[in-house]
C-alpha positions as CSV (number, residue, x, y, z in Angstrom):
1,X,0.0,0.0,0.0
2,X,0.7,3.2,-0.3
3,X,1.4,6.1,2.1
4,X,-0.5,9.4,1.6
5,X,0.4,12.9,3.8
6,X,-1.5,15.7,4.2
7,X,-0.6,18.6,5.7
8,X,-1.6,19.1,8.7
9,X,-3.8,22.2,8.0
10,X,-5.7,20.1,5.9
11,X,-6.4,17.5,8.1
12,X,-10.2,16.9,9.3
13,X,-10.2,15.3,12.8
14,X,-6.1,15.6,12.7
15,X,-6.1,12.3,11.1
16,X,-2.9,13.1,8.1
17,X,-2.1,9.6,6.7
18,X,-3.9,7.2,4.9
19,X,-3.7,4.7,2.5
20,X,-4.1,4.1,-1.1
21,X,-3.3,1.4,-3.6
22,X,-0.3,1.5,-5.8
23,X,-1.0,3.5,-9.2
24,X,0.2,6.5,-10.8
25,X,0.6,9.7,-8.4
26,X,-2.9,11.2,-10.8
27,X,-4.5,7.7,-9.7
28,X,-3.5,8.1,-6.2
29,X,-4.9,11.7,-5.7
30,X,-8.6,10.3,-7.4
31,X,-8.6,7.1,-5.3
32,X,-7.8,9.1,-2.4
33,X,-10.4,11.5,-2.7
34,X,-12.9,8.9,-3.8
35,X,-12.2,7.2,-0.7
36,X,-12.3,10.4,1.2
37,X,-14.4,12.7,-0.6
38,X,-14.8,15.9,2.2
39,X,-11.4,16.3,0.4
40,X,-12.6,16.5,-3.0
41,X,-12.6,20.7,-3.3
42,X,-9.1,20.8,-2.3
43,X,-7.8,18.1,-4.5
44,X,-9.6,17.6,-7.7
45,X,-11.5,20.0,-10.4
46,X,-15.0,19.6,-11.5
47,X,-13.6,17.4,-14.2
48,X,-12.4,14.6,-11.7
49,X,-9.0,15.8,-12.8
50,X,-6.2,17.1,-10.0
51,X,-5.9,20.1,-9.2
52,X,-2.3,21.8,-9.7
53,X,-2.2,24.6,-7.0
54,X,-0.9,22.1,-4.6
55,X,2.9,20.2,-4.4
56,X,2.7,16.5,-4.5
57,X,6.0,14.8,-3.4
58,X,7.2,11.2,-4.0
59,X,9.4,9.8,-1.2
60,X,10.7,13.4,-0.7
61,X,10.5,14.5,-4.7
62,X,8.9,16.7,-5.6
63,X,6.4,15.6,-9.1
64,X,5.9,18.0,-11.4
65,X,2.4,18.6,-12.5
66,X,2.8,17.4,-16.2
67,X,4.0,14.3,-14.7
68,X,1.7,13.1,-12.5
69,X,-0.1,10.9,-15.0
70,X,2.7,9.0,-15.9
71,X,4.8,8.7,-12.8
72,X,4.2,5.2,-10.7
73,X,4.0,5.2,-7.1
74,X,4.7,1.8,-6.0
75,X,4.3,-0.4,-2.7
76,X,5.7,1.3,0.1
77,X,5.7,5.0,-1.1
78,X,5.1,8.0,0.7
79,X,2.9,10.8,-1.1
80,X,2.9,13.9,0.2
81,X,0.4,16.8,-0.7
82,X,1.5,20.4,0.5
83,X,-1.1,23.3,-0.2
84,X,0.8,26.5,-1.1
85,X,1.7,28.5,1.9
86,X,1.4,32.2,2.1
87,X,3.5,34.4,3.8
88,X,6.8,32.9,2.6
């Protein structure tokens, strides 16, 4: 399985990792929000399609957003996803 991170300012209840099935880091974002859909606003358009406001890091690197459809997440990955932050 894989390991997903939120920040923690977008954490309901405080809970900030989860799990999702391996995939490609797009396929991870949509299974995660159809598995936890009060996140859905944040994460994904009106499309279904993510959202690319947000960083998404794999095992500390960070994916660009024209390659988060191809780039596989396997077993044991970490997925991080880090809202901008204002204020520098």
């Amino acid at each position: 399985m894989v390991t997903v991170l939120l920040s923690a300012g977008w954490a309901h209840r405080g809970q900030r990792r989860f799990v999702c099935p391996e995939g490609t880091v797009r396929d991870i974002i949509r299974e995660f929000v159809a598995t936890h859909p009060a996140y859905r606003r944040r994460l994904l358009d009106s499309a279904g399609e993510p959202l690319t406001y947000y960083n998404v890091y794999l095992d500390g690197v960070l994916i660009e957003n024209a390659d988060r459809a191809r780039v596989w997440v396997g077993s044991d990955s970490t997925v991080a996803i880090v809202p901008p932050l204002a204020g520098g």
